[in-house]
C-alpha positions in Angstrom: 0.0 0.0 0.0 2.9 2.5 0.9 4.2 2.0 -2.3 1.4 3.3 -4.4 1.1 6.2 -2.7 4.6 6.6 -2.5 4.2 6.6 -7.0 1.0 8.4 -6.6 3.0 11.4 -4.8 5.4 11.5 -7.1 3.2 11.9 -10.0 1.5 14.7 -8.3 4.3 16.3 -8.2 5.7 15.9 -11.4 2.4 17.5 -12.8 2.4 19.9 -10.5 6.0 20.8 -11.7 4.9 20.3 -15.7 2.6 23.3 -15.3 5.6 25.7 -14.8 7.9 24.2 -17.0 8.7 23.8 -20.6 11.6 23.3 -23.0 12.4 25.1 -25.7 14.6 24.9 -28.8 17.0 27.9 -26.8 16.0 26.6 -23.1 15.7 22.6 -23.4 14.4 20.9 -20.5 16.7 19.2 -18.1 14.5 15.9 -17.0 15.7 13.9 -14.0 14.2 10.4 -13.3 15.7 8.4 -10.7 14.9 4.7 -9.6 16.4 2.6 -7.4 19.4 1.4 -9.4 19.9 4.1 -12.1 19.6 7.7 -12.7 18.4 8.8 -16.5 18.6 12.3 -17.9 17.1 14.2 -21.0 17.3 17.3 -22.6 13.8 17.6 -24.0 12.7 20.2 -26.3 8.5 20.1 -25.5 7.9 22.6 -28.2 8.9 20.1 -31.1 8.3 17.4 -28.6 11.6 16.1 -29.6 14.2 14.9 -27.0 18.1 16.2 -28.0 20.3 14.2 -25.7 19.8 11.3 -23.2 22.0 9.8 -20.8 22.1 7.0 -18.1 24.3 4.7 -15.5 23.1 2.4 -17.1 24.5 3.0 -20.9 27.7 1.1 -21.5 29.8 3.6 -21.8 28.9 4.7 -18.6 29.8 1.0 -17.1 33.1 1.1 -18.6 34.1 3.7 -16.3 35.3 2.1 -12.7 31.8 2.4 -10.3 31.3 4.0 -7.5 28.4 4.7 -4.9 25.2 6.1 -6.4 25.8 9.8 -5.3 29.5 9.4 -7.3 28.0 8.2 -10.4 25.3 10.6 -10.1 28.0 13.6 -10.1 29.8 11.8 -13.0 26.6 11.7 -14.7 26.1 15.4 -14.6 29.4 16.1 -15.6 28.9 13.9 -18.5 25.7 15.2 -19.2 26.7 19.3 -19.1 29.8 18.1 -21.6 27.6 16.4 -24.3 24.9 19.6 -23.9 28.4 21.9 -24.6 29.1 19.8 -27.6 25.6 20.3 -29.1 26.0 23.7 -28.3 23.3 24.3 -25.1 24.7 26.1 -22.4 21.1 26.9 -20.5 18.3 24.5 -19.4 15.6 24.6 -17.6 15.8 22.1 -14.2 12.9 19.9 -14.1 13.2 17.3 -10.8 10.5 14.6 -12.5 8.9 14.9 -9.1 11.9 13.8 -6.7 13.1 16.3 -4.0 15.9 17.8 -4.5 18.5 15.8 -2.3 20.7 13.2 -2.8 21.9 11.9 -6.2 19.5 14.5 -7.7 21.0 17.3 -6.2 24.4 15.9 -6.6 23.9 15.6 -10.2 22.3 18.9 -10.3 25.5 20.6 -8.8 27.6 18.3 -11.2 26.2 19.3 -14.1 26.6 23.3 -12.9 30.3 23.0 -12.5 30.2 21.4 -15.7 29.0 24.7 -17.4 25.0 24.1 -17.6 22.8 26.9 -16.4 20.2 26.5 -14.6 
């Protein structure tokens, strides 16, 4: 039972967030979704409805690297993140959580991809 509404508040909150926020070709959307064993990310352009760039801990190229704990591979992942968005040439985003708070491996990665040049 605590696990639906666990999912049930997180959705709320993700909509709740969607109503504010949206991507655009200048301002892409940075979206955060977390689960228990991997962290994803997407820049997501909501006007085309297209996404530009997607990465994960899961991908192998992240594997090859040497692992760490979650919070480590969540700052690696916004480092990695904020130097593919540089190579395509997008320097702001928006921030959008996908409903999680803003602690832990998200905010690590948030911070992460900050240093790496992202604005936000």
């Amino acid at each position: 039972m605590a696990r639906k509404d666990r999912k049930r508040s997180l959705l709320r909150r993700h909509r709740r967030i969607r109503k504010r926020i949206t991507g655009t070709p200048e301002r892409p959307r940075l979206f955060v979704r977390r689960s228990n064993r991997n962290l994803q990310a997407s820049l997501i352009d909501d006007l085309a409805g297209r996404t530009l760039l997607t990465v994960t801990t899961a991908s192998r190229e992240f594997q090859s690297e040497e692992s760490g704990d979650k919070k480590a591979q969540a700052g690696r992942l916004g480092a990695l993140m904020a130097e593919k968005a540089k190579e395509k040439g997008i320097e702001k985003v928006v921030f959008d959580r996908g409903g999680h708070p803003y602690h832990g491996r998200v905010r690590v990665f948030a911070e992460k991809a900050r240093e790496g040049g992202l604005k936000f």
